[in-house]
Structure formats: structure tokens, C-alpha cells
C-alpha positions in Angstrom: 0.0 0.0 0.0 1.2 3.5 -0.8 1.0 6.0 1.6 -1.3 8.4 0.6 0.0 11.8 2.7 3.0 11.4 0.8 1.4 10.9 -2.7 -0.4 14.0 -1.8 2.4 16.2 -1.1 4.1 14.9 -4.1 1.0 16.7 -6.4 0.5 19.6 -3.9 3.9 20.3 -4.4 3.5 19.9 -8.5 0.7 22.3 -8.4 2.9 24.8 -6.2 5.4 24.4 -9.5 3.0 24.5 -12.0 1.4 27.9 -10.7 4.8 29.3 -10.0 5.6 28.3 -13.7 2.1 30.5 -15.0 3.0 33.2 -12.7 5.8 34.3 -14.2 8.7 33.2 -11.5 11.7 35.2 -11.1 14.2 34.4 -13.9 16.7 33.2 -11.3 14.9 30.8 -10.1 12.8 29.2 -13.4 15.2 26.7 -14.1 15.2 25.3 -10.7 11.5 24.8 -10.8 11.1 23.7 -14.4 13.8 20.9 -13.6 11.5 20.0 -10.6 8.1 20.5 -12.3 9.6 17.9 -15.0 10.6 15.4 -12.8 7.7 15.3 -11.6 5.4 15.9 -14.3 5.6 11.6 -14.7 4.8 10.9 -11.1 2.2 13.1 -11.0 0.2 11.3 -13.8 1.7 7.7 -12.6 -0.7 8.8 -8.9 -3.3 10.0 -11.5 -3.6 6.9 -13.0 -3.6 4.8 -9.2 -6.3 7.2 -7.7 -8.2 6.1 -10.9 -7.6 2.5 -10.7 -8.8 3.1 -7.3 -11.9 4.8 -7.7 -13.1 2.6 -10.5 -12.7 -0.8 -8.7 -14.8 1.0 -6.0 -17.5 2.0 -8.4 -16.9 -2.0 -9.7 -17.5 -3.0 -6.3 -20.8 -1.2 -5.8 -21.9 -2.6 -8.8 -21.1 -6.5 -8.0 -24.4 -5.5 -5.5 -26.9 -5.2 -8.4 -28.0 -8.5 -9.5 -28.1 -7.7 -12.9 -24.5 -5.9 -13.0 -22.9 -8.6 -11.3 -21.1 -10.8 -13.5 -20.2 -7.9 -15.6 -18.9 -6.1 -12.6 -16.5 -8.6 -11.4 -14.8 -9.5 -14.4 -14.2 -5.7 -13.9 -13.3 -6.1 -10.2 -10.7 -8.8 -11.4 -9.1 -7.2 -14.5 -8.7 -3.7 -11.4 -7.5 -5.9 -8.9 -4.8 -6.8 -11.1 -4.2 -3.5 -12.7 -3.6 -1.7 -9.5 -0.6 -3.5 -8.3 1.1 -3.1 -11.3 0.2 1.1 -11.1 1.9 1.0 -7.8 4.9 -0.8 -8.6 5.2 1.8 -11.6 4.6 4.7 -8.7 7.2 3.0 -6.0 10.0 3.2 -8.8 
């Protein structure tokens, strides 16, 4: 499991870059934070992806409730289950 407070400062901390980067920083210190902001930029989407994984195998579970969404759902519930391990193997490298 990945901790989450530390996903979450990783993208707070890309935001903070990414508005720093609209706002015009001083020229001094752009290259700093555009080194930063694209490093990352990758990590970023890689948690994207996870909290998406995440949220969809939840919806999946709700759905393996309805009688008539069942079967459907849990092939879906299997082919998340097995897709989110691999997102956070890609996240803990």
C-alpha cells in the first residue's frame, strides 16, 4: 500500500510548480523549478492513473451489489485488482 500523505504532497507540491511556472517566476529561479516541475510531471500522472484504478474498482464493487451488473462487474473487479498493483509498482519506482 502507498501511503497516501505522501502521494499528496508529491501533487501539492507539482501544483505549487505549476502555478509558480504561470505566474511568471523570477528568472533566477525558473530553471530550478522547471527541472523540478519535470521530474515530476511523470509521477504526477503515474498517482493519476492509481487514484483512478482506485476509484473505478470501488464503483466495480458497488456494482457487483446489483443482480443484474454482477457478473459484468466482477470481471471488472478482477481485471482492477490486477491492474492496480502493477500502477503502484510503476509509482514505488
Amino acid at each position: 500500500m502507498l501511503p497516501e500523505d505522501r502521494l499528496r504532497q508529491i501533487t501539492e507540491r507539482f501544483e505549487f510548480l505549476e502555478a509558480q511556472l504561470g505566474a511568471g517566476a523570477a528568472p533566477d529561479d525558473i530553471a530550478g523549478i522547471a527541472k523540478e516541475y519535470a521530474e515530476l510531471k511523470p509521477v504526477v500522472a503515474r498517482i493519476a492513473v492509481w487514484r483512478g484504478l482506485k476509484a473505478e474498482l470501488a464503483e466495480a464493487e458497488a456494482l457487483a451489489e446489483d443482480p443484474e451488473m454482477q457478473d459484468l462487474a466482477r470481471e471488472e473487479v478482477t481485471r482492477l485488482s490486477a491492474a492496480i498493483p502493477e500502477a503502484e509498482h510503476a509509482l514505488q519506482l
